[in-house]
N, C-alpha and C positions, 0 to 999 in steps of 0.2 A: 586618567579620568575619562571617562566614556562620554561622546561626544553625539553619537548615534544612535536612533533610539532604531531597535529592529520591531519591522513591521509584517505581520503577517493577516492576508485577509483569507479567513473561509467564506468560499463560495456555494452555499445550499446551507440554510438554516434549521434542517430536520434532524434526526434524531442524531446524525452520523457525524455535523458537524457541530449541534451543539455539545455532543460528546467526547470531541477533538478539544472542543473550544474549552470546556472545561478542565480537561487533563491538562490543555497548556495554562491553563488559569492557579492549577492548584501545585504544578511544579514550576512555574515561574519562568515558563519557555521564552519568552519575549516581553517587549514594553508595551505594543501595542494591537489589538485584536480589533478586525473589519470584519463585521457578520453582514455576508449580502444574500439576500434571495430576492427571489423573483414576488414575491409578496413581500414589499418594505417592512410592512406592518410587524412578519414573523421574525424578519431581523431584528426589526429594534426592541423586541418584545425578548427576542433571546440576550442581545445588549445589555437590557437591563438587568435582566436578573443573573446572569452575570457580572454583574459592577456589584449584585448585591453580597459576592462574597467576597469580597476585597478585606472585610475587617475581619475575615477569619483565614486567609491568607496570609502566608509569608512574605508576599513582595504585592507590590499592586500594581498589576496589570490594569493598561487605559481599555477599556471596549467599548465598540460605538455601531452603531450599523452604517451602512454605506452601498454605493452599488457598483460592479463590473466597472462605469467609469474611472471610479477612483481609487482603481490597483495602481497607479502608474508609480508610487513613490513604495511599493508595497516592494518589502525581500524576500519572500512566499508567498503564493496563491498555492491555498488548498482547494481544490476542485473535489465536492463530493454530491453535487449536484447530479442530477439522472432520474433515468427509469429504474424503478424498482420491477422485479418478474413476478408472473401472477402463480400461485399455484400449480406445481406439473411441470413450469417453464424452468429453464437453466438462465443463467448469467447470459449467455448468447443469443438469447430471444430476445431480448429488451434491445438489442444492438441496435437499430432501426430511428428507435426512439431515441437513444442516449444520443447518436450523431447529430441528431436536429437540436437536440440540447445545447451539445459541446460545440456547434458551429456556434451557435449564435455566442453562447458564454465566451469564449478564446477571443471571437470577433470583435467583442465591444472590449476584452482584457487588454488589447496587443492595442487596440485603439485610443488607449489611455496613455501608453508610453512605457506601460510596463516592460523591466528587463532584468527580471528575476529570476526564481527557479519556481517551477509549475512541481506540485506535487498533489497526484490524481487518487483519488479513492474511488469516483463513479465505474460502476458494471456496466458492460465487461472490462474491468481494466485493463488488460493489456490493451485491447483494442481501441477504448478510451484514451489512455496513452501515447498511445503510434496517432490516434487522430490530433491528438494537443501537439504534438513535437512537428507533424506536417502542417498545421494552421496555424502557427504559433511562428516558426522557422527561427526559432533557437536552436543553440549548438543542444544535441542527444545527451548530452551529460547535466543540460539543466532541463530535463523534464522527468521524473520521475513518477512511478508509479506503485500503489499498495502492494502488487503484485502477492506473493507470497509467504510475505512476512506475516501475515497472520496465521496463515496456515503452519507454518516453522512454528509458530507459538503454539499452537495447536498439537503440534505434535510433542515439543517441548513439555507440555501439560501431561499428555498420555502418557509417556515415556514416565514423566515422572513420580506418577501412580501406580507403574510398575513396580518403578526400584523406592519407592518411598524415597524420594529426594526430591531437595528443590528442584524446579525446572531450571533455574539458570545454569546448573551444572552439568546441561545435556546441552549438545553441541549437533546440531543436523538442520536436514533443510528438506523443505515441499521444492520440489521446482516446478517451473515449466507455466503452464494456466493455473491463473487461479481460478478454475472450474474443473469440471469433469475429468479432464485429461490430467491433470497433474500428478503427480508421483512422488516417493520421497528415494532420496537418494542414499540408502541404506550403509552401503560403502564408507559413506562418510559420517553416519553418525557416530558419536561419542558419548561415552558417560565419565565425566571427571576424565577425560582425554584416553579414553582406553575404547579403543573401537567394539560398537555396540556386540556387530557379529561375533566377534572374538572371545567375548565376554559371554555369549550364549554356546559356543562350541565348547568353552571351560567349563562351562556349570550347566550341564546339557539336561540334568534330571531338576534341579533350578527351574529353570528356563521352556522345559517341555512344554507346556502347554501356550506359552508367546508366541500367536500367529502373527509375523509383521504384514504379510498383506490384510489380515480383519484390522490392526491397528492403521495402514494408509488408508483402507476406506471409511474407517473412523474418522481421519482428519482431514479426509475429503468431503467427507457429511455433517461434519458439523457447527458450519454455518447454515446448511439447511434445517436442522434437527431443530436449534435455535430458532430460525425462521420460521417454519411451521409451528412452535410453541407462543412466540408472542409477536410476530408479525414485522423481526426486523433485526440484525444486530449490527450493535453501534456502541458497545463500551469496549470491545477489544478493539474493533476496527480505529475507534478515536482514539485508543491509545497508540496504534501502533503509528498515526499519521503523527502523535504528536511525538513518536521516540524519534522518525525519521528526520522532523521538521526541526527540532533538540539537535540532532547530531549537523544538520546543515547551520543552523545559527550561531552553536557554540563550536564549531570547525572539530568535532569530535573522531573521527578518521571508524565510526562503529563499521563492522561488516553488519549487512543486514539485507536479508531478499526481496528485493525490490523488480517491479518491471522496470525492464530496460532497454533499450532501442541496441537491439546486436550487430555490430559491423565487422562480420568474420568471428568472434567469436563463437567457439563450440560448432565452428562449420555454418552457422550461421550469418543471413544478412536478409534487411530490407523485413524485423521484424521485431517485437518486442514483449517479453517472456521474463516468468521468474526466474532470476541468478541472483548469487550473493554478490554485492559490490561494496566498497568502500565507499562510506557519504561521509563526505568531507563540506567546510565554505561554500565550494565551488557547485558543487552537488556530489554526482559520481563522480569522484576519482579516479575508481580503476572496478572494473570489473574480474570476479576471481574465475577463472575454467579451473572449474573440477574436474580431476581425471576419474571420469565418469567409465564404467565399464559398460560392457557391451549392450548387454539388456536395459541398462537405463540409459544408452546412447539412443537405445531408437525407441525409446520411452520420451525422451527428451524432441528428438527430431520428429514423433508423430504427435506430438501437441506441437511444436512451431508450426505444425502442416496445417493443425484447426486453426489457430491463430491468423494466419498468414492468410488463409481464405477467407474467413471473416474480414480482415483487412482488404484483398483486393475487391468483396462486393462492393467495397463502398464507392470506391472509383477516387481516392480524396486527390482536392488540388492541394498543393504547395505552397505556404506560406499567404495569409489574408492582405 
């Protein structure tokens, strides 16, 4: 008999988390949903009309609004609050903005008694991220970030418009930032477990006209493509915070490309980047090293380098 009701609060009540809040609504992710923002009013306005689907729901989720204060009993804080980029600007522009944000949000979270697992969706995330795990001063395995995972989806989509197949029977991954810099790791993608290159070297007159670099800049552009069309996306992104936030509450072991705080992995340390990890209860379990070849080794190491300078502008201190 279930004795524990799991709680999860989103943090920022706009497009991004009422879109999260929904997905966990209509798959039955938890018992109970805290919508907080910085204007009460939009929280419990989202509250509500979320409770209103409960009678066409499978299971009934409790949702209520609340604020920062009252994460402290909470088993997830989604973090999707931030600066949105104007126009021209990359995820890395807002950075400035987002840290004045995420200091104050963490500060009043950590101040509540919370001791859970943080899972970040605000831009730039990785650096978002690295800011929650140093102000927070939780172990790196409970702070997780969107990182990439949308973008694997993304690409997962493309791919599968290729080969007419579902996306879930393609197997690969965006790493690195989820901005500019990131890359896909070609090596490793699959279709139905048959390595993608290998499949285009067998069927070469097939396959001729498949540019995989016009296909990575596809799935690096489109979240912007989206954005400049209607001013914002938040039904992939909600969904993918709520697969992550799924696999942490139901201890489901998914791999999934997540930002992650790197300590020696991939040569790395003292940063935090798309890789695929196991999320587990705990959070990250384990993180996977691809044996990456050469061009996507320093594909990979020159997006830590953006990353990692973004990080040390900020100067951050250590635990609130």
């Amino acid at each position: 008999m279930k004795t524990k009701s799991r709680k999860v609060a989103i943090v920022g009540s706009g497009n991004v988390g009422s879109s999260c809040a929904y997905s966990m609504v209509n798959q039955a992710i938890c018992d109970e949903i805290m919508m907080v923002d910085r204007t009460y009013d939009r929280a419990m306005a989202q509250a509500l009309d979320l409770s209103h689907c409960m009678d066409f729901a499978g299971t009934r989720t409790k949702v209520y609004a609340g604020t920062a204060g009252d994460c402290g009993s909470m088993d997830v804080v989604i973090l999707t609050a931030g600066a949105n980029p104007k126009p021209g600007q990359t995820r890395l522009d807002v950075l400035d903005a987002a840290a004045v944000i995420t200091k104050e949000i963490v500060t009043d979270i950590m101040a509540s008694g919370f001791d859970g697992i943080f899972v970040v969706a605000a831009n730039p995330v990785d650096i978002v991220t690295y800011m929650v795990w140093k102000m927070s001063g939780l172990p790196r395995h409970r702070v997780i970030g969107t990182g990439t995972s949308i973008d694997s989806s993304r690409l997962k989509t493309l791919l599968s418009e290729v080969f007419s197949i579902d996306p879930r029977s393609v197997n690969g991954y965006a790493l690195g930032e989820h901005g500019e810099s990131q890359f896909v790791a070609w090596s490793h993608v699959t279709i139905g477990g048959k390595p993608l290159l290998q499949i285009m070297e067998q069927h070469r007159e097939r396959f001729s006209s498949l540019d995989l670099d016009d296909l990575a800049r596809k799935t690096k552009d489109a979240g912007w493509e989206i954005f400049t069309r209607k001013g914002s996306t938040h039904f992939g992104i909600g969904s993918a915070l709520a697969y992550i936030t799924r696999s942490i509450l139901n201890d489901e072991h998914k791999i999934i490309a997540v930002s992650a705080i790197l300590d020696g992995e991939y040569g790395q340390t003292e940063v935090c980047t798309g890789v695929p990890a196991i999320i587990s209860g705990g959070g990250i379990q384990e993180l996977l090293e691809l044996n990456l070849n050469e061009q996507e080794t320093a594909k990979f190491n020159a997006s830590c380098g953006i990353i990692r300078a973004g990080i040390q502008s900020l100067q951050l201190e250590e635990t609130v």
